[in-house]
Every structure is written in structure tokens, then in C-alpha cells.
C-alpha positions as a Markdown table, in Angstrom:
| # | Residue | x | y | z |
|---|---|---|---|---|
| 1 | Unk | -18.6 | 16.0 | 23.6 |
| 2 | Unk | -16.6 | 13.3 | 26.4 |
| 3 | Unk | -14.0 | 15.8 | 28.3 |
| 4 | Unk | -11.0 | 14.1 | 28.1 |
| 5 | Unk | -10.5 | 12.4 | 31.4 |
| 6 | Unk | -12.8 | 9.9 | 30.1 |
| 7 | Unk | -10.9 | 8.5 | 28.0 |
| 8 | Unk | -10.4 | 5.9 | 30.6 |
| 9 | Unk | -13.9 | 5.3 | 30.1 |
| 10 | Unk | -13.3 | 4.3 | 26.7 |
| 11 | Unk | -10.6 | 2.6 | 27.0 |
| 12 | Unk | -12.0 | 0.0 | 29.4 |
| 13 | Unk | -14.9 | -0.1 | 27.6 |
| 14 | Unk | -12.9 | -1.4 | 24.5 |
| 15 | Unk | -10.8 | -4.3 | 26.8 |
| 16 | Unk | -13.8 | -5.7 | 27.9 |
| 17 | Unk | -14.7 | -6.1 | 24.6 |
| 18 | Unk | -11.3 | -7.2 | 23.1 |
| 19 | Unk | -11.2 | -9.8 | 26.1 |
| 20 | Unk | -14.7 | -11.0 | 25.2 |
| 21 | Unk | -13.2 | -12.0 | 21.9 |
| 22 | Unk | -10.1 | -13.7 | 23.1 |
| 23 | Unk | -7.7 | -11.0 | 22.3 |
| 24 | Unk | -4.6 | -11.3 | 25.1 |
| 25 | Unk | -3.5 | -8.7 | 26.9 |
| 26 | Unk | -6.8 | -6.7 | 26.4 |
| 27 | Unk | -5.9 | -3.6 | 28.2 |
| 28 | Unk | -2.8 | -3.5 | 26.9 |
| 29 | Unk | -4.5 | -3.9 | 23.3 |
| 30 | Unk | -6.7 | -0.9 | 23.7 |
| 31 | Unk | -4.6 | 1.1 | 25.6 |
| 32 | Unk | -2.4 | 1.0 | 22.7 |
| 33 | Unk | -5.1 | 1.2 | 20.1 |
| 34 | Unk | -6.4 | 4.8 | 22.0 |
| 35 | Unk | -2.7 | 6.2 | 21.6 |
| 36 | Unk | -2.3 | 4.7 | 17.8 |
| 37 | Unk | -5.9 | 6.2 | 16.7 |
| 38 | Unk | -5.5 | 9.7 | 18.6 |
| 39 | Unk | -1.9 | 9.8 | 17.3 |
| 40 | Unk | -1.0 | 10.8 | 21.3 |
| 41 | Unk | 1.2 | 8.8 | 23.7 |
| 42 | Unk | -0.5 | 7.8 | 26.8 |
| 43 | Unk | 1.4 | 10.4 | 28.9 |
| 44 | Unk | 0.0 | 13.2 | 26.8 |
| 45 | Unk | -3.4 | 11.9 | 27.8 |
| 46 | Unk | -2.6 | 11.5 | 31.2 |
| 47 | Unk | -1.4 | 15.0 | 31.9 |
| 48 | Unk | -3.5 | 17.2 | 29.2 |
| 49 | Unk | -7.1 | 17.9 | 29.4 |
| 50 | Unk | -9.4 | 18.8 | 27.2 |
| 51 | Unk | -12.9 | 17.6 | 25.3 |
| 52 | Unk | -12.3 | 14.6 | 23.0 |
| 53 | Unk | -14.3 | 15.1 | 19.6 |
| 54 | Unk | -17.0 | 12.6 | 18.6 |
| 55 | Unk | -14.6 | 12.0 | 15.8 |
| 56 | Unk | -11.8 | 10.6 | 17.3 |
| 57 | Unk | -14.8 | 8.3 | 19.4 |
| 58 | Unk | -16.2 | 7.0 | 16.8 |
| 59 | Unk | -13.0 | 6.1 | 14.9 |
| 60 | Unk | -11.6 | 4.4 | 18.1 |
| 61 | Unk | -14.8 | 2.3 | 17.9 |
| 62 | Unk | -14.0 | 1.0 | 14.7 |
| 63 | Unk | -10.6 | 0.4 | 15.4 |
| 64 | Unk | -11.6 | -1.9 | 18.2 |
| 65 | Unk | -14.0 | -3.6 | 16.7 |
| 66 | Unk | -12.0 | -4.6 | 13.5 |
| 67 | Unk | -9.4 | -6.1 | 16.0 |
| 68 | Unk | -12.3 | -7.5 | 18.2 |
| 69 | Unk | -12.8 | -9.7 | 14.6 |
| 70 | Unk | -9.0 | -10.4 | 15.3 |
| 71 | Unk | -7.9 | -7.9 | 12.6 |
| 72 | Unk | -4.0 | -7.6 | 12.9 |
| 73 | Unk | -3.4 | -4.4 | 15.2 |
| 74 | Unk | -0.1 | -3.4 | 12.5 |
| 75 | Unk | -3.0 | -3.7 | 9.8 |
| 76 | Unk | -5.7 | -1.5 | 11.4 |
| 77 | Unk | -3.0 | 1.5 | 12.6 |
| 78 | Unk | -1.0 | 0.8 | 9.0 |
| 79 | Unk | 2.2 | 0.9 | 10.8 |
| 80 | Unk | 4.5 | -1.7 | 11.9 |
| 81 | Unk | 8.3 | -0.7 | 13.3 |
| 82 | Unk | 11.4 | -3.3 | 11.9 |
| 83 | Unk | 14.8 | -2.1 | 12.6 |
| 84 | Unk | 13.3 | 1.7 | 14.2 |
| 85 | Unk | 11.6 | 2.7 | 11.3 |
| 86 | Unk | 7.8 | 2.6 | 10.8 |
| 87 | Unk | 6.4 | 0.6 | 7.5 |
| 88 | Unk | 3.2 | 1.0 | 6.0 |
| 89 | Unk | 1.8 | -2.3 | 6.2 |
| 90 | Unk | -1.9 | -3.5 | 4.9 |
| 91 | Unk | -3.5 | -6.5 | 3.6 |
| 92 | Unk | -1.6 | -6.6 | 0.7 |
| 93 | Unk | 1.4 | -7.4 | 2.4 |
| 94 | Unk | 2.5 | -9.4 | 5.3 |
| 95 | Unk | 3.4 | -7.6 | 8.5 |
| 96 | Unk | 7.3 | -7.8 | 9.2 |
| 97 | Unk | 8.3 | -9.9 | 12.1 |
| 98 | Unk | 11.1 | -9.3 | 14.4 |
| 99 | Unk | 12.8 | -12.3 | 13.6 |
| 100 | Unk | 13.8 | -10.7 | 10.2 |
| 101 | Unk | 15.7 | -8.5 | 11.9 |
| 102 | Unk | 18.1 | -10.7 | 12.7 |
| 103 | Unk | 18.1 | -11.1 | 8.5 |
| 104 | Unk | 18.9 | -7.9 | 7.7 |
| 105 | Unk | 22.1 | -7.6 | 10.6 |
| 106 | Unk | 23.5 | -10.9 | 9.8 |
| 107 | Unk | 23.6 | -8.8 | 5.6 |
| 108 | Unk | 24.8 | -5.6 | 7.7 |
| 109 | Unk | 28.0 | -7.8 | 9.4 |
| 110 | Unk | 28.9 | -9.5 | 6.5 |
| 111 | Unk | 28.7 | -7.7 | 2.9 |
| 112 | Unk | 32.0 | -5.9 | 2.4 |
| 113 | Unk | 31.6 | -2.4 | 1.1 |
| 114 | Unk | 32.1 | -2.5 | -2.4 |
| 115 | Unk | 29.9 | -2.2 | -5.7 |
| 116 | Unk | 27.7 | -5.4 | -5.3 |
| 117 | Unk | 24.3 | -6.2 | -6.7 |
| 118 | Unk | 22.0 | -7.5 | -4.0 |
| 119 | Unk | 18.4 | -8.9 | -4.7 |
| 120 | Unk | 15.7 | -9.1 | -1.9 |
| 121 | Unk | 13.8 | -11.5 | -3.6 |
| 122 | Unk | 9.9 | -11.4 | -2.4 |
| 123 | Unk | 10.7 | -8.3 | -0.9 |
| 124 | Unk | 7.0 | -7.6 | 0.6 |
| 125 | Unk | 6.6 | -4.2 | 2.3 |
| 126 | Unk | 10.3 | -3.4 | 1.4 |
| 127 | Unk | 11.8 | -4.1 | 4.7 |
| 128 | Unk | 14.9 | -5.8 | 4.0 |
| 129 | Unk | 15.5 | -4.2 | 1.0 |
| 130 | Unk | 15.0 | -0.1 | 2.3 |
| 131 | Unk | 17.0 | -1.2 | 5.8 |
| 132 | Unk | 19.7 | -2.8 | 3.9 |
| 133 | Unk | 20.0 | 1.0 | 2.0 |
| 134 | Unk | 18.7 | 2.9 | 5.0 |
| 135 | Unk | 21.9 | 1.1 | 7.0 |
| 136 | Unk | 24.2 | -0.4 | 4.5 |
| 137 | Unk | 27.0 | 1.0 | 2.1 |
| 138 | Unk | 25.9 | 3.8 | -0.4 |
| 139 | Unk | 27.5 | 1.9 | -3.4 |
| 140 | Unk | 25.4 | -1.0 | -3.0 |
| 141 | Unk | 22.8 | -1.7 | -5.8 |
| 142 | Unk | 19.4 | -3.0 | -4.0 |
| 143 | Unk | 17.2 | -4.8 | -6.4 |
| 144 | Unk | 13.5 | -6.0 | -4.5 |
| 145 | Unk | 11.3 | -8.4 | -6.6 |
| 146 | Unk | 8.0 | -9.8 | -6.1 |
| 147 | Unk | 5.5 | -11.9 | -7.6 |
| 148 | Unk | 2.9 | -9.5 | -6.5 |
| 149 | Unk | 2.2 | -5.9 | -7.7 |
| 150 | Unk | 0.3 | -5.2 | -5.2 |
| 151 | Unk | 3.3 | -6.1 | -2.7 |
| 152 | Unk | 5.2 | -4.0 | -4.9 |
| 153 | Unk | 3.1 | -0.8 | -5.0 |
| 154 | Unk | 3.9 | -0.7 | -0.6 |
| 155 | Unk | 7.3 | -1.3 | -1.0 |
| 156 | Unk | 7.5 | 1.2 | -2.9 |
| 157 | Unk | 5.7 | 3.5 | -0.8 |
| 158 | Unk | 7.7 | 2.5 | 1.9 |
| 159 | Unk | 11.0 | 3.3 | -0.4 |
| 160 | Unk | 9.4 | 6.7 | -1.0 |
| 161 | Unk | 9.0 | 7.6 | 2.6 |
| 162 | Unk | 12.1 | 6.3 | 4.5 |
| 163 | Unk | 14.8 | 6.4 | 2.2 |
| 164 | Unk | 16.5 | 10.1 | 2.5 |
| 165 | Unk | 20.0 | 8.6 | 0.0 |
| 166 | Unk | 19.7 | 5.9 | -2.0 |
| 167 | Unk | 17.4 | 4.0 | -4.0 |
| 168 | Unk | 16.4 | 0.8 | -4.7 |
| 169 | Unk | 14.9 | -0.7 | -8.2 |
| 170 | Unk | 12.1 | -2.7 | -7.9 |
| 171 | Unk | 11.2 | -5.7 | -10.4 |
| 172 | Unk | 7.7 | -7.3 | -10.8 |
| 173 | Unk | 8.4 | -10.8 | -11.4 |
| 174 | Unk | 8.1 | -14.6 | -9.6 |
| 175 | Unk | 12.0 | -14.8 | -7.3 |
| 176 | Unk | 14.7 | -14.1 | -10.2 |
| 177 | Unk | 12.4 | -13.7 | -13.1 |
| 178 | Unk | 13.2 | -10.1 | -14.7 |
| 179 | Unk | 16.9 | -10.1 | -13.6 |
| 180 | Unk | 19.4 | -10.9 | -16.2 |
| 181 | Unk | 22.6 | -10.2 | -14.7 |
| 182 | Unk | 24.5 | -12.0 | -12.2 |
| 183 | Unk | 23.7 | -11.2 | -8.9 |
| 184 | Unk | 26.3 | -11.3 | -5.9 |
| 185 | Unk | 24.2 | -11.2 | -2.8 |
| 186 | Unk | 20.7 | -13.5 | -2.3 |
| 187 | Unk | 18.5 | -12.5 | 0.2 |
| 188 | Unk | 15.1 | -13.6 | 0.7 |
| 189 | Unk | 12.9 | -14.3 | 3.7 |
| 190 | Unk | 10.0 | -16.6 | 1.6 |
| 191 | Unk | 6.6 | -18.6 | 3.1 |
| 192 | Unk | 8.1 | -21.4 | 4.8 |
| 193 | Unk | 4.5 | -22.3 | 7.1 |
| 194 | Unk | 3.0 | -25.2 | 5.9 |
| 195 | Unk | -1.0 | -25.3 | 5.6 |
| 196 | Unk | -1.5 | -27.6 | 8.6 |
| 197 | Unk | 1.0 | -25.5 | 10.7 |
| 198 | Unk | -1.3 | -22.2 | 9.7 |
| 199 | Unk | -4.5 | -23.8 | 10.9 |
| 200 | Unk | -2.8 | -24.0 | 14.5 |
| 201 | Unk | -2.1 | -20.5 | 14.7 |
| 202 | Unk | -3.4 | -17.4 | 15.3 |
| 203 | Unk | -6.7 | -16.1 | 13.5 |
| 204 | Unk | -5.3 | -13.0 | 13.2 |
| 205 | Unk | -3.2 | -15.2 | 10.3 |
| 206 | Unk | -6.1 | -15.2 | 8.2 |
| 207 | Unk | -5.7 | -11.6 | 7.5 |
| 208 | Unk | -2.2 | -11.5 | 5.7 |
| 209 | Unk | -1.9 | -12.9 | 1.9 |
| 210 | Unk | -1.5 | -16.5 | 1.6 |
| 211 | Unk | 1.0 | -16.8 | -0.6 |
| 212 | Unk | 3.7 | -14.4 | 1.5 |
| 213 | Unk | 2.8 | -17.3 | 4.2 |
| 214 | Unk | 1.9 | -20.7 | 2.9 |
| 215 | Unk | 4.2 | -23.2 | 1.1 |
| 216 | Unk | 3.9 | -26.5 | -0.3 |
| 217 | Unk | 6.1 | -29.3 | 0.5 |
| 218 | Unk | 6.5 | -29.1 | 4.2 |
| 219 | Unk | 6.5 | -24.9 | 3.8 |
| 220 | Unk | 9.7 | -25.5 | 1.5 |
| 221 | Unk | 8.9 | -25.9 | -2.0 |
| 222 | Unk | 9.4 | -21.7 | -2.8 |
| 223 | Unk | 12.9 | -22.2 | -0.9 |
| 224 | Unk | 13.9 | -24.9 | -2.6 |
| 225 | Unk | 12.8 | -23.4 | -6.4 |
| 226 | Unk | 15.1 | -20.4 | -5.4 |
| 227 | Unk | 17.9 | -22.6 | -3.9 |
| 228 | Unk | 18.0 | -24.3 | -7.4 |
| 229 | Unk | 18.3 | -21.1 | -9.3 |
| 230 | Unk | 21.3 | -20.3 | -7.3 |
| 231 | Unk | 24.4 | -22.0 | -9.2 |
| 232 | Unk | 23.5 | -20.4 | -12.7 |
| 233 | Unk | 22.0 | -16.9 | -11.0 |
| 234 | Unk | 25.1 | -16.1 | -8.3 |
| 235 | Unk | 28.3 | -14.8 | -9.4 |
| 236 | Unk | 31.5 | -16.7 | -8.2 |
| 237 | Unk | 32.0 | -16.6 | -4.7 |
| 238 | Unk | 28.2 | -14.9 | -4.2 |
| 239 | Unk | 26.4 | -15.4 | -1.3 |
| 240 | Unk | 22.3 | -16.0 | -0.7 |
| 241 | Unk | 20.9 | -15.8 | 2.7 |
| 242 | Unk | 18.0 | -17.5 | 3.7 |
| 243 | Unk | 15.3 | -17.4 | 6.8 |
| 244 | Unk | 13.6 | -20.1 | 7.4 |
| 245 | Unk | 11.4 | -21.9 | 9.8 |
| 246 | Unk | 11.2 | -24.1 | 13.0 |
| 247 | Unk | 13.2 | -27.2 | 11.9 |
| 248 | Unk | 14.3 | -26.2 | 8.2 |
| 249 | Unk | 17.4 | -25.6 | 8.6 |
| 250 | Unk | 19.1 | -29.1 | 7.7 |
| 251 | Unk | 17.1 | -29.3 | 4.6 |
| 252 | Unk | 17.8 | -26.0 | 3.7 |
| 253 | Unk | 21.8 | -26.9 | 4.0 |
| 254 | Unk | 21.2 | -30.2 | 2.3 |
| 255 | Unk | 19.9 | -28.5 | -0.5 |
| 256 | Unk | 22.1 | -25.9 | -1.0 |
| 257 | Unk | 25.2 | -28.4 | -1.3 |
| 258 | Unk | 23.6 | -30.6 | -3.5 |
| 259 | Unk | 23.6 | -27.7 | -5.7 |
| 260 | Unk | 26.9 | -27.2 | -5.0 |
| 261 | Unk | 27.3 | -24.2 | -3.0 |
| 262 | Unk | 29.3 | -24.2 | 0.6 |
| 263 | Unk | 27.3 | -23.6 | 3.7 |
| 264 | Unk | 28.5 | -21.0 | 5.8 |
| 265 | Unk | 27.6 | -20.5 | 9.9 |
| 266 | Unk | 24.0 | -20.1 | 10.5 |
| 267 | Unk | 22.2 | -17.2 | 12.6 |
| 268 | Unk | 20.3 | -18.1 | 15.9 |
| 269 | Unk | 17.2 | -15.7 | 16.5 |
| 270 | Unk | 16.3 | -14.7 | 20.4 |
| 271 | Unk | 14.4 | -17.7 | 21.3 |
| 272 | Unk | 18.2 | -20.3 | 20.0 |
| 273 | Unk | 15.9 | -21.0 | 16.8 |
| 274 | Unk | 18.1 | -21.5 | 13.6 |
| 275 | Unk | 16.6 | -18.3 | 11.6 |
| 276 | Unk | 19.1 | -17.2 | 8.9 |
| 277 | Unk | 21.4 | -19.9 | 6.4 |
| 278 | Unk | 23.8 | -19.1 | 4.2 |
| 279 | Unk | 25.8 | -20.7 | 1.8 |
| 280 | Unk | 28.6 | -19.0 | -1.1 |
| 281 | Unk | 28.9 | -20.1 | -4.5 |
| 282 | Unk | 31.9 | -22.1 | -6.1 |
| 283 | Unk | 34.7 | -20.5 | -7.2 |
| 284 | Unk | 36.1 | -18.9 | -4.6 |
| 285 | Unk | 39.0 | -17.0 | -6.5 |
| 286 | Unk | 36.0 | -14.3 | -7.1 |
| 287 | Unk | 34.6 | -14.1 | -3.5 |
| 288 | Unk | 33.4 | -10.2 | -3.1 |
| 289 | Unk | 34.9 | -10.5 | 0.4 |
């Protein structure tokens, strides 16, 4: 059995390995991997002592060699924090970015707190839709839709393990399919990558689902099918927000008013990217706010 002080030994065992592959920030990688597997923070290792088991070795060796294939870290630990609470994430879903943060406060600032249905539309792991009832007003109904069931079955997990009040009701369906009524609040953070944009990123890209990432028609042909759905699906004076990509934000406008709905201020994320549009339907005599 390794006594516990060498767990440097491991460690720097694993970053040569993880740099070898091309990971960045090797150490820092299987630093963080030691901590995730042994379910201790690096302080706790620094100051205990004690024999590590063969058990924990061995696991921490797979671990590093599933990112060493450029496995997503968020996939191999099956966590991934949005908004301070940790998601079960896996292959069946695509790993929350921090971008869609800005998402779900941008919802948070502006939906008044009254009785309103809001759908996360391609809802994923649940993110928006469990923060928005983790955060938001009690007395707002969250519906969360997606295309796949498989998406479905870890937001729901997710539902199940961080909501303490509340609940949201989950609908199988492609975008609005499956909801009949009108809805006053859109929300949906869809693929917007194009194929060719894809190729030029990461590998570690390769491991979440295609369809959560990829989009025809310059990454905008699952916006736009929603966008269109949006004067017969929103109630007067409803509201859909949007996240989009790198450059998508014009087109996004342009196609919300040719449907007829008035575009309201967009959301800037960290880096001055336009991340979040919005627009409110016609008929503003039955605005919710």
C-alpha cells in the first residue's frame, strides 16, 4: 500500500502523462483529478497522512487515462458547477458552460413575480430550468423539454437532487412539441456551432452529443425553427430569450422582427460577446411586466 505522502508521486506521474497528450495545464489537470477521484481537497492531502488504498490508485489511473484520450474532465468526475450548484453531467448531455450563466440572471433580473409559465426549451442536464426554480419566484411554473430522453432522464436527476421547493414538469418532445398552452416566457440556449466551426475546436468536443452542439445553416437553423414558432406559441406581451453564438446576434434580431416580435436590449457575456437576445411579443396591453 503507497503511504500517503506519495501521492505527489502520483500525481506527477499523471501530468507527465496528461502533457504527453496535449492536455494544458497538466498539473493543474491531475492535481484536480487526485482531489475529484479521492473526494479530498488538496489541503486535506497536504496536512493528513495515512496509507492510500490500491483502490483509490487504480481508479485515479483510469481517471487519467480517459482524459489522457481527451475525455471531458466534467464527464469523467460526473460533476460540473453552474450557478454554485453541482450537476450530474455525462455523455448524454452537454456539459454546461459558464456563459449560460449569464442566461439564467438576465431571466432572474427581469421576470416579474407573478403566475407565469416558463419553458426551457432543450433543457439538457436541467440547468436553466432547476436554477431558474432553485433562484426564482415560487409561483413560477418551469416547464423543460427535450428532444432527447436520454437528456431528459439527467435532468431529471438533477431536478431530484437539487431542488429542496419547487418542481419542474418535464416534456419529451422536439422545442414546443407537447405544450399546448400559451407560454409567457421562452428560454432556450440551443446548438448554434456550425460543423466546420466544431472541427476547429477542442477534441474533447467529440465527446458531448452532437445534436446539443451542431446546427445547420450557419449553426442557426434550430434557432430559427423556434424563432418561427414564437408568434402563435407566446402569449401577448411574452418574452423568449435566446443564447447564441460568436456573430449571431444580428440574425437572430432580424429574425425575430420579421416575425413580428420587438427586440429588447441584449446581454454581453465576460469576454463583450453578444450572448443572450430577447425580443416580446405584440400586444403589449398583456405584457406580464
Amino acid at each position: 500500500m503507497m503511504s500517503h505522502s506519495e501521492w505527489r508521486i502520483l500525481v506527477k506521474e499523471a501530468a507527465g502523462k496528461l502533457t504527453a497528450a496535449g492536455i494544458e495545464q497538466a498539473h493543474a489537470e491531475a492535481t484536480r483529478l487526485w482531489c475529484a477521484v479521492s473526494g479530498q481537497d488538496l489541503s486535506q492531502w497536504v496536512l493528513n497522512s495515512g496509507p492510500i488504498s490500491p483502490n483509490l490508485i487504480k481508479e485515479y489511473r483510469d481517471a487519467v487515462r480517459r482524459r489522457a484520450r481527451h475525455e471531458p474532465f466534467h464527464y469523467i468526475v460526473g460533476v460540473r458547477e453552474f450557478m454554485g450548484l453541482n450537476f450530474h453531467v455525462d455523455s448524454r448531455v452537454l456539459i454546461p458552460r459558464p456563459e449560460t450563466e449569464h442566461l439564467v440572471e438576465r431571466l432572474l433580473a427581469d421576470v416579474p413575480q407573478k403566475p407565469l409559465i416558463i419553458v426551457d426549451v432543450g433543457t439538457g442536464s436541467g440547468a436553466i430550468a432547476v436554477c431558474l426554480v432553485h433562484f426564482g419566484w415560487s409561483g413560477w411554473r418551469v416547464i423543460a423539454t427535450d428532444v432527447s430522453e436520454e437528456a431528459l432522464a439527467v435532468a431529471q436527476l438533477n431536478a431530484k437532487n437539487l431542488l429542496k421547493r419547487g418542481h419542474i414538469d418535464f416534456v419529451h418532445g422536439d422545442l414546443l412539441t407537447g405544450i399546448l398552452e400559451p407560454i409567457d416566457i421562452v428560454v432556450a440556449n440551443l446548438p448554434y456551432v456550425t460543423e466546420e466551426d466544431g472541427e476547429d475546436c477542442s477534441p474533447e468536443l467529440s465527446y458531448e452529443p452532437r445534436m446539443a452542439l451542431y446546427a445547420p445553416e450557419d449553426g442557426l437553423q434550430t434557432i430559427a425553427r423556434l424563432i418561427e414558432q414564437m408568434p402563435s406559441r407566446l402569449k401577448p406581451g411574452g418574452r423568449v430569450y435566446l443564447e447564441v453564438g460568436i456573430g449571431q446576434s444580428d440574425w437572430v434580431e432580424k429574425k425575430l422582427m420579421a416575425q413580428g416580435l420587438t427586440v429588447l436590449p441584449r446581454t454581453r457575456d465576460l469576454a463583450g460577446i453578444d450572448r443572450v437576445v430577447a425580443a416580446r411579443n405584440h400586444a403589449a396591453t398583456g405584457e406580464f411586466s
